[in-house]
N, CA, C and O atoms as a printed pandas DataFrame, in Angstrom:
     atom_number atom_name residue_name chain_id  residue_number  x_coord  y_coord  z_coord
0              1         N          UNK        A               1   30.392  -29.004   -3.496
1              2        CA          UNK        A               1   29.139  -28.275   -3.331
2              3         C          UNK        A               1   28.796  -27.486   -4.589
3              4         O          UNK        A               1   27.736  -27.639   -5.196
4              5         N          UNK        A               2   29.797  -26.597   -4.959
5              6        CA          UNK        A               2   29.656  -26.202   -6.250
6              7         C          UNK        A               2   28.978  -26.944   -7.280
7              8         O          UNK        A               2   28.061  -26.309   -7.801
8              9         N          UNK        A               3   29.227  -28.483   -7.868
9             10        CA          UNK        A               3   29.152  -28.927   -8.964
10            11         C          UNK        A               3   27.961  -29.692   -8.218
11            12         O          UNK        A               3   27.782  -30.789   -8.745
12            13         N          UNK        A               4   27.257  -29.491   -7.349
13            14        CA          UNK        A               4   26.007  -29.892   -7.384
14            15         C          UNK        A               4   24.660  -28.800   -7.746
15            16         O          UNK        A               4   23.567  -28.944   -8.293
16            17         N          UNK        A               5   25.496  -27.505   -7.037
17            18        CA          UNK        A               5   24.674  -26.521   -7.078
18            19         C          UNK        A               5   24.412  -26.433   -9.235
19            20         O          UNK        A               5   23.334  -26.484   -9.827
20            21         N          UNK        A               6   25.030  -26.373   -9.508
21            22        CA          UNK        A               6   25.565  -26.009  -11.414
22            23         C          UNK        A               6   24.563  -27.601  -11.790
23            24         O          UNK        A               6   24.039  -27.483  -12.898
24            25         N          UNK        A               7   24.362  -28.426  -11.381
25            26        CA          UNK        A               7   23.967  -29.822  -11.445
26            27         C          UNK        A               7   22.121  -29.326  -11.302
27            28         O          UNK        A               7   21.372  -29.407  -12.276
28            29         N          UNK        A               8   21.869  -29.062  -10.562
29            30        CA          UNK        A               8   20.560  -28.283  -10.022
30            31         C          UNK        A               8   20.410  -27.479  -10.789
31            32         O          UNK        A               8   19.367  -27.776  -11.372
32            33         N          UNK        A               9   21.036  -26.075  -11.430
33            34        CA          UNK        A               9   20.911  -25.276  -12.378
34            35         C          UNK        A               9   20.416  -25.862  -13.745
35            36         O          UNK        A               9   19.421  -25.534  -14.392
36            37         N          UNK        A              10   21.292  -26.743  -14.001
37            38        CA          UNK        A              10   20.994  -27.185  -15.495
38            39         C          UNK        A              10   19.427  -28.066  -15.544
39            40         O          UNK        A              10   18.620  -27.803  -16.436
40            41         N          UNK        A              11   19.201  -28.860  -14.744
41            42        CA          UNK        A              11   17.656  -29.404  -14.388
42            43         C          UNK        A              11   16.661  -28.715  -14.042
43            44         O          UNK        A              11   15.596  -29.142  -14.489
44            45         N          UNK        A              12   16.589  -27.627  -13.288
45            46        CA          UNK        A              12   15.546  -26.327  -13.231
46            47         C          UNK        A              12   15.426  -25.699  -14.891
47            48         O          UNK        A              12   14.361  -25.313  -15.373
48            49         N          UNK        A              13   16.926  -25.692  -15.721
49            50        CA          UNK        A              13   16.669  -25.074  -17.076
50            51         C          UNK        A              13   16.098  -25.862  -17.743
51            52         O          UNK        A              13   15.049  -25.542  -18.300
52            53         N          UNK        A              14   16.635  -27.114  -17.869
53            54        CA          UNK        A              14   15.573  -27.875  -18.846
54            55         C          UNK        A              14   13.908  -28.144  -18.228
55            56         O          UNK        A              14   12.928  -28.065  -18.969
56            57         N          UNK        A              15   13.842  -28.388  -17.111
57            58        CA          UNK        A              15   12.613  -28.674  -16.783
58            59         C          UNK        A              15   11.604  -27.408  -17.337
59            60         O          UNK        A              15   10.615  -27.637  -18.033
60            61         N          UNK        A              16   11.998  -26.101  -16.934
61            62        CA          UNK        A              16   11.789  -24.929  -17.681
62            63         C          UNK        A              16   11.190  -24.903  -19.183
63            64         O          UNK        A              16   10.246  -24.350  -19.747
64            65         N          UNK        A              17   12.229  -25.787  -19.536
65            66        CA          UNK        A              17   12.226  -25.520  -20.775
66            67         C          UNK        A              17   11.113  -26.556  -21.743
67            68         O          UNK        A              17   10.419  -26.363  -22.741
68            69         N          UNK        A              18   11.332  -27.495  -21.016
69            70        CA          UNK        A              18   10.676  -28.916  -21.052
70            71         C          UNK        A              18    9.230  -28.683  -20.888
71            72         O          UNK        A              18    8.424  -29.461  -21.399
72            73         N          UNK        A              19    8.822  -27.566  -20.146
73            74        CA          UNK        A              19    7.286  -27.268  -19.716
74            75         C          UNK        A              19    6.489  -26.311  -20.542
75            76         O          UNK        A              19    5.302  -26.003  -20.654
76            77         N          UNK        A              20    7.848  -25.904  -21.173
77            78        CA          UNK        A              20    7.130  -23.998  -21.850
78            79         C          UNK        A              20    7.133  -23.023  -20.657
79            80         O          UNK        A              20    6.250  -22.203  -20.404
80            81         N          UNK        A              21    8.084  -23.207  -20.077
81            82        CA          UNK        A              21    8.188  -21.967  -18.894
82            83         C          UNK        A              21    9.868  -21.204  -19.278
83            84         O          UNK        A              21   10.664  -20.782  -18.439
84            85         N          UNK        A              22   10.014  -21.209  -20.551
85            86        CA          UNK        A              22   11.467  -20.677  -20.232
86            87         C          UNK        A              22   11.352  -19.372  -20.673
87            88         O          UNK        A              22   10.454  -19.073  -21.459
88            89         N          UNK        A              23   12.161  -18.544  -20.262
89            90        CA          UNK        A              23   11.685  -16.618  -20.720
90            91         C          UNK        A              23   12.307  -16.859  -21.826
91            92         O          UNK        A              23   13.339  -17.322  -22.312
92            93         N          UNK        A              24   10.944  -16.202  -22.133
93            94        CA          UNK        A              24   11.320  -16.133  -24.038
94            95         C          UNK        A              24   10.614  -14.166  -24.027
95            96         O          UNK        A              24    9.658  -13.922  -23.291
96            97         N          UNK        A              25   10.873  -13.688  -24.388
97            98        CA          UNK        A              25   10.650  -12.203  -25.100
98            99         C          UNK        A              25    9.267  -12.091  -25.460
99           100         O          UNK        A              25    8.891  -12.844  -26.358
100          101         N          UNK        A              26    8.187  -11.085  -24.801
101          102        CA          UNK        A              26    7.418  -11.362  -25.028
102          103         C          UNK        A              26    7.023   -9.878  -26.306
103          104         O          UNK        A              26    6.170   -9.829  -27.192
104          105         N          UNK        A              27    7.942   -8.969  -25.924
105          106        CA          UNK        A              27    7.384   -7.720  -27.074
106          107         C          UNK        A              27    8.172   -8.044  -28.174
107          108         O          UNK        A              27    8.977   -8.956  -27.988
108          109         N          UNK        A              28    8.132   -7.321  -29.705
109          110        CA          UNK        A              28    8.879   -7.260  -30.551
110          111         C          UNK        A              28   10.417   -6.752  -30.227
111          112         O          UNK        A              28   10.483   -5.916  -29.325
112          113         N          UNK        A              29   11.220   -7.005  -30.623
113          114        CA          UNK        A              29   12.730   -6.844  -30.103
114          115         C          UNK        A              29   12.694   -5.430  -31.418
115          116         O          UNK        A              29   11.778   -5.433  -32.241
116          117         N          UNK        A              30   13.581   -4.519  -31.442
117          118        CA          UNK        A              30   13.950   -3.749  -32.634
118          119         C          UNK        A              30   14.220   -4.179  -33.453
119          120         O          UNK        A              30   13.659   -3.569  -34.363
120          121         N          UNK        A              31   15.006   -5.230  -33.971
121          122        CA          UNK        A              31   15.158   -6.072  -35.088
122          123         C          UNK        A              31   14.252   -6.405  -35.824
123          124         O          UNK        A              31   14.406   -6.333  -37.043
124          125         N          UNK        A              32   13.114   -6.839  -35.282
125          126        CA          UNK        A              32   11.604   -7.469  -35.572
126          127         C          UNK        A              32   10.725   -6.155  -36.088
127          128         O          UNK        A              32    9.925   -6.127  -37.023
128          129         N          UNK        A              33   11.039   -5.281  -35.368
129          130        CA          UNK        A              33   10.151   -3.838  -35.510
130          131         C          UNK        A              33   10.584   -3.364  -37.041
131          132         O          UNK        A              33    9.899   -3.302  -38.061
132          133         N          UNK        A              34   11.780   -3.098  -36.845
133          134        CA          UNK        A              34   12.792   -2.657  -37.990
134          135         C          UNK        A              34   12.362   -3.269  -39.311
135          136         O          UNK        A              34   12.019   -2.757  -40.377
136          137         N          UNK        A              35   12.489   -4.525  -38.905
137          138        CA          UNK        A              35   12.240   -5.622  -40.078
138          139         C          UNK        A              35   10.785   -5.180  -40.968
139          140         O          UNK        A              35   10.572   -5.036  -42.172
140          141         N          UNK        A              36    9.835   -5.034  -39.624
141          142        CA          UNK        A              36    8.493   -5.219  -40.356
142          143         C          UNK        A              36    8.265   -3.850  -40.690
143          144         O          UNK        A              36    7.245   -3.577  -41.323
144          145         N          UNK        A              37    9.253   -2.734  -40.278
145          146        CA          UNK        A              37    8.718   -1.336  -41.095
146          147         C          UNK        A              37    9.518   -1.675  -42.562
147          148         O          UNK        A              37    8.916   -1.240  -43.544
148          149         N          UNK        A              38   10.352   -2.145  -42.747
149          150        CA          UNK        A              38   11.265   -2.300  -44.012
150          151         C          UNK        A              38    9.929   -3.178  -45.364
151          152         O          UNK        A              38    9.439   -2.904  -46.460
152          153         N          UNK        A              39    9.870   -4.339  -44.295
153          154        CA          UNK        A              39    9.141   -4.943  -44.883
154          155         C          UNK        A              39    7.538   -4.316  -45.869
155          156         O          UNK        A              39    7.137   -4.639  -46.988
156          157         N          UNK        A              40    6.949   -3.304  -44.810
157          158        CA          UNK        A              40    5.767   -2.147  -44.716
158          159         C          UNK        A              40    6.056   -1.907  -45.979
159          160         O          UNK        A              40    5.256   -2.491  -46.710
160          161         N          UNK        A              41    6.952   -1.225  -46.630
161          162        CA          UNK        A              41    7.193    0.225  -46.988
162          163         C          UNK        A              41    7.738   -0.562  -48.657
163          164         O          UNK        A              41    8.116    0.137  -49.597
164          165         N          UNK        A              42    7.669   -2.026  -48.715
165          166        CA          UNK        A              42    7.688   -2.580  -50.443
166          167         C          UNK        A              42    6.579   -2.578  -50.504
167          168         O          UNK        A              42    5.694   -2.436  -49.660
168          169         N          UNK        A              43    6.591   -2.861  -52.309
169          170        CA          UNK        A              43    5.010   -3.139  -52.968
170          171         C          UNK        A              43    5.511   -4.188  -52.915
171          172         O          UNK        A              43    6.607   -4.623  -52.560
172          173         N          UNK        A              44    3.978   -4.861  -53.574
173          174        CA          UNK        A              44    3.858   -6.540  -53.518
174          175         C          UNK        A              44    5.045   -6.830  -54.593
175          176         O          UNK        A              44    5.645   -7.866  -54.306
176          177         N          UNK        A              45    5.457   -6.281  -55.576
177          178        CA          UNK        A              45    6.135   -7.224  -56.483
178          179         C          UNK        A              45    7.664   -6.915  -55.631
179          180         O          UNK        A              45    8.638   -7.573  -55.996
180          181         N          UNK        A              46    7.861   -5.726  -54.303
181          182        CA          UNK        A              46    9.257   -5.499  -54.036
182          183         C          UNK        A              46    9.500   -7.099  -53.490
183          184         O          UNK        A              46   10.369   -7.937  -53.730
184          185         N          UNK        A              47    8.223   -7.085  -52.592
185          186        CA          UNK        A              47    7.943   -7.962  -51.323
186          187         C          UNK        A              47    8.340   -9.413  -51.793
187          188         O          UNK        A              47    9.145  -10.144  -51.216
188          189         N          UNK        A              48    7.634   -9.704  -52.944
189          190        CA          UNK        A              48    8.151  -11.190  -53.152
190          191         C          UNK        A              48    9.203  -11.388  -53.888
191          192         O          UNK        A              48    9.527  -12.543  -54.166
192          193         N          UNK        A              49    9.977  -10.237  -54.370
193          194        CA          UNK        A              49   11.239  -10.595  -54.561
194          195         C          UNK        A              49   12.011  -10.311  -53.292
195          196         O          UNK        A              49   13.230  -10.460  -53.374
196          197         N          UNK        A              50   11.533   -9.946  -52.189
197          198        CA          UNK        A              50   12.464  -10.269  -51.343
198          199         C          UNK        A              50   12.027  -11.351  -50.242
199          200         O          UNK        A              50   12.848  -11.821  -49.455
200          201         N          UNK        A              51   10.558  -11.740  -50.245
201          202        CA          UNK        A              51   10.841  -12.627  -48.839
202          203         C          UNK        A              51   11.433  -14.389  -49.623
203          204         O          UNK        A              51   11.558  -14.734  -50.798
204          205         N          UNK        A              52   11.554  -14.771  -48.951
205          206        CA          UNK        A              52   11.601  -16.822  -49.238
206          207         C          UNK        A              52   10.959  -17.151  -47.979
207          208         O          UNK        A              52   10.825  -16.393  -47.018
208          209         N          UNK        A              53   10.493  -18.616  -48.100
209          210        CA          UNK        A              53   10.083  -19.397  -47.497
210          211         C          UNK        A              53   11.206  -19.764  -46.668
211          212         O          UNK        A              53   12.246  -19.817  -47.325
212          213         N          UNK        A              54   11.411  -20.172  -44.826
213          214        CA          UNK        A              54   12.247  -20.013  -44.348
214          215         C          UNK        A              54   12.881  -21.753  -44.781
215          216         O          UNK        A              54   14.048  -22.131  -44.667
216          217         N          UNK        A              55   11.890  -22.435  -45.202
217          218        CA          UNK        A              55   12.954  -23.773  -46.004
218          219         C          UNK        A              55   13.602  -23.413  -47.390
219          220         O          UNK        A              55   14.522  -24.140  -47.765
220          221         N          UNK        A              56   13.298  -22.595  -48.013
221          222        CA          UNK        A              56   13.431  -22.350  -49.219
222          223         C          UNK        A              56   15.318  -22.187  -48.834
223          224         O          UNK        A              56   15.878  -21.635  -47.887
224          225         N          UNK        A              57   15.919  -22.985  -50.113
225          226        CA          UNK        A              57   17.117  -23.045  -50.473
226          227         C          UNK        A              57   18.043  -21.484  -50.634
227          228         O          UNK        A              57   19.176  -21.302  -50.190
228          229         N          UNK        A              58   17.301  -20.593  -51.299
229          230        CA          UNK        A              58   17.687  -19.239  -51.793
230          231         C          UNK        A              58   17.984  -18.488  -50.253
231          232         O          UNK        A              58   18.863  -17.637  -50.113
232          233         N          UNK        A              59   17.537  -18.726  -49.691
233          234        CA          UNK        A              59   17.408  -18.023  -48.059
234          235         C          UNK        A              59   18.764  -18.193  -47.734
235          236         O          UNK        A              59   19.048  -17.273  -46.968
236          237         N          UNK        A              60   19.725  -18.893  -47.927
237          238        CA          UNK        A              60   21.237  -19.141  -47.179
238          239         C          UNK        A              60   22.061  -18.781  -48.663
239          240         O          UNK        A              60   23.257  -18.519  -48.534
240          241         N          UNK        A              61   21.720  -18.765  -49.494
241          242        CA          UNK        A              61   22.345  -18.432  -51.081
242          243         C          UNK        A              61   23.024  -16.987  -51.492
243          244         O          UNK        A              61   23.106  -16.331  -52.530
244          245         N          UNK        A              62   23.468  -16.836  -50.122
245          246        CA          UNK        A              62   23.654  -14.867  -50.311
246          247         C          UNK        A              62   25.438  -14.994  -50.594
247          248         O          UNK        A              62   25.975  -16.101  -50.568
248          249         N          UNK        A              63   26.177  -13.815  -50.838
249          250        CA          UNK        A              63   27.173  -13.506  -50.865
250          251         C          UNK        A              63   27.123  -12.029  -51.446
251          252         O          UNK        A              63   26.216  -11.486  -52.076
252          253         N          UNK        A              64   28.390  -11.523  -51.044
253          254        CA          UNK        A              64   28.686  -10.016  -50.993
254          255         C          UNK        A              64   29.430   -9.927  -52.491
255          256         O          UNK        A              64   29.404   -8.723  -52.744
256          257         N          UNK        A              65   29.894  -10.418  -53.285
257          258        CA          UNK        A              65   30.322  -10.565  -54.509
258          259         C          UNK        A              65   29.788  -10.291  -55.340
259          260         O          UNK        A              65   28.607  -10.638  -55.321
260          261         N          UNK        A              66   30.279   -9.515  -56.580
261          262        CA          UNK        A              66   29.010   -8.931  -57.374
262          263         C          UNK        A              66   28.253  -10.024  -58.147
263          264         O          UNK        A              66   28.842  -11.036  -58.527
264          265         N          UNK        A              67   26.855   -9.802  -58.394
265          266        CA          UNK        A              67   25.894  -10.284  -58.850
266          267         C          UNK        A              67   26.514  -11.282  -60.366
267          268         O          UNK        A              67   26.516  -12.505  -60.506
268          269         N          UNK        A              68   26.942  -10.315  -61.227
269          270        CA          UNK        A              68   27.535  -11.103  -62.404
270          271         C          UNK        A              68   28.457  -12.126  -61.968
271          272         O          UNK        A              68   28.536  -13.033  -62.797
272          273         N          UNK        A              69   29.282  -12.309  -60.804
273          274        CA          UNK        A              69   30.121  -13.431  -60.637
274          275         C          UNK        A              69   28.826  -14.302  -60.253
275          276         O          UNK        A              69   28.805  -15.434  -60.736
276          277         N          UNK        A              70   27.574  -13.854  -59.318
277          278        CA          UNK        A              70   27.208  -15.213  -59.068
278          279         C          UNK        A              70   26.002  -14.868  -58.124
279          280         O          UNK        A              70   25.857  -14.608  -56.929
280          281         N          UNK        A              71   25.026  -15.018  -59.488
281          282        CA          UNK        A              71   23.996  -14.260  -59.552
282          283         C          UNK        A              71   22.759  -14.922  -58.552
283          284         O          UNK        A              71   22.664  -16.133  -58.350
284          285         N          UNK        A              72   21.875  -13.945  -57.995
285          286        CA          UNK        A              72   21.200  -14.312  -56.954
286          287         C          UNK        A              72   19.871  -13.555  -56.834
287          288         O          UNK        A              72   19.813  -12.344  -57.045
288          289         N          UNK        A              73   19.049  -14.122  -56.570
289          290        CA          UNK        A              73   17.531  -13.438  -56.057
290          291         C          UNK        A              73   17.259  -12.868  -55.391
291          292         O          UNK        A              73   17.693  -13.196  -54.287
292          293         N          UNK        A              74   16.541  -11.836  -55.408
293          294        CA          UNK        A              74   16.530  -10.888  -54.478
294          295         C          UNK        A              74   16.282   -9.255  -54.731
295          296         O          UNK        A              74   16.274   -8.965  -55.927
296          297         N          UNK        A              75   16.039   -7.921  -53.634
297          298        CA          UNK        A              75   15.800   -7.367  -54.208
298          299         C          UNK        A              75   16.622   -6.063  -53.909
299          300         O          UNK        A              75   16.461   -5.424  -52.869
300          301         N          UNK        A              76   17.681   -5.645  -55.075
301          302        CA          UNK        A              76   18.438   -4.960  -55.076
302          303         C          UNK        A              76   18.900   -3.576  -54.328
303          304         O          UNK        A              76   18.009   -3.336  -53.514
304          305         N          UNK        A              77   19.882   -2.589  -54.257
305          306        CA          UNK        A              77   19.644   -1.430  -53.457
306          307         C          UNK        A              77   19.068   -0.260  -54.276
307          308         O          UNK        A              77   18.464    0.739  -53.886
308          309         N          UNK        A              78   19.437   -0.672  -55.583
309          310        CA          UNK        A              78   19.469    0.118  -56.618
310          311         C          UNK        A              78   17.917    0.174  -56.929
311          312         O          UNK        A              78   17.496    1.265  -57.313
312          313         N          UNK        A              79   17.129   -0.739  -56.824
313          314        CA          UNK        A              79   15.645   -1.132  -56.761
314          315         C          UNK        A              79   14.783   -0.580  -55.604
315          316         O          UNK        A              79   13.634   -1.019  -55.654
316          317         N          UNK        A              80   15.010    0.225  -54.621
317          318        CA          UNK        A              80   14.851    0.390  -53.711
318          319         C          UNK        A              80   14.648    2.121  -53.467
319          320         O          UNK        A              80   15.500    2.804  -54.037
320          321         N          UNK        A              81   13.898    2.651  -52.901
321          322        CA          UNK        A              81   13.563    4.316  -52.579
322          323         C          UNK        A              81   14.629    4.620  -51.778
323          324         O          UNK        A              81   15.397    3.794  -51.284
324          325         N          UNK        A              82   14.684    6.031  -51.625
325          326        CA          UNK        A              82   15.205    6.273  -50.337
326          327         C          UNK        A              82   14.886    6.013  -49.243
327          328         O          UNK        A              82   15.861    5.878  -48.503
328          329         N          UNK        A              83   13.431    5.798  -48.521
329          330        CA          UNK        A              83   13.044    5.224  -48.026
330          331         C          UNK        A              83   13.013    4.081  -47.493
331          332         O          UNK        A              83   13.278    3.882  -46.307
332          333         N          UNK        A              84   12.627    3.056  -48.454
333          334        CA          UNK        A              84   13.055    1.705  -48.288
334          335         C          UNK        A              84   14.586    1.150  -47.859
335          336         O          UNK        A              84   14.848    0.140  -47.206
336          337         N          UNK        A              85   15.624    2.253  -48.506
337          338        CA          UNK        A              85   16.941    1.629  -47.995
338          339         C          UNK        A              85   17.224    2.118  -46.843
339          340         O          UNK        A              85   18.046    1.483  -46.182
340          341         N          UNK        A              86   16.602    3.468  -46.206
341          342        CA          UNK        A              86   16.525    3.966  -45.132
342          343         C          UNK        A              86   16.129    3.021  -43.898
343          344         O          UNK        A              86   16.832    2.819  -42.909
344          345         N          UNK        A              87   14.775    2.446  -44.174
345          346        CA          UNK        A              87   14.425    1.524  -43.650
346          347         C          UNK        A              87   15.265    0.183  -43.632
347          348         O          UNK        A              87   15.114   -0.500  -42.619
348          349         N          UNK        A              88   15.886   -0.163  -44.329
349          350        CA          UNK        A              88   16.832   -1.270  -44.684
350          351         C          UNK        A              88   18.071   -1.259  -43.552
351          352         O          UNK        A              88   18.708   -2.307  -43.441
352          353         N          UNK        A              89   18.355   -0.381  -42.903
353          354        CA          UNK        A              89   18.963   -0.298  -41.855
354          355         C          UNK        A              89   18.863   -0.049  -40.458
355          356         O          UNK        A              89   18.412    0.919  -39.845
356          357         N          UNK        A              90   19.425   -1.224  -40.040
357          358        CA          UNK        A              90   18.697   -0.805  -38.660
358          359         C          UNK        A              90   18.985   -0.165  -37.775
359          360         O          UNK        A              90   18.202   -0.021  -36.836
């Protein structure tokens, strides 16, 4: 009985899902909020050194290693207000 009931579950989810009926979030989450005050609070030249295109190659190109080992795009902390790094955290 069990593994029919779990059998039924998974076909109500896809059908769900299959239709555009699956709960998806309809307000900004804090992450999103966060993001777009961070985002707010660059000028245009902060801004396009920090966004990429979400195909863009540079977007997965990160590491915590300093810059001179292996250097990367982007826009620094040191480049940044108090503000902005304020905002930089969520």
């Amino acid at each position: 009985m069990k593994r029919v009931t779990s059998s039924w579950m998974a076909v109500a989810v896809m059908a769900m899902s299959a239709s555009g009926l699956a709960v998806l979030p309809t307000a900004p989450t804090a992450m999103t909020a966060a993001a777009t005050r961070y985002l707010e609070s660059l000028t245009p030249e902060q801004r396009a050194q920090s966004v990429f295109p979400f195909e863009a190659d540079d977007r997965m190109r990160w590491h915590f290693i300093p810059t001179e080992l292996f250097p990367r795009k982007g826009l620094t902390i040191k480049e940044m207000s108090s503000e902005q790094r304020a905002r930089s955290i969520c």
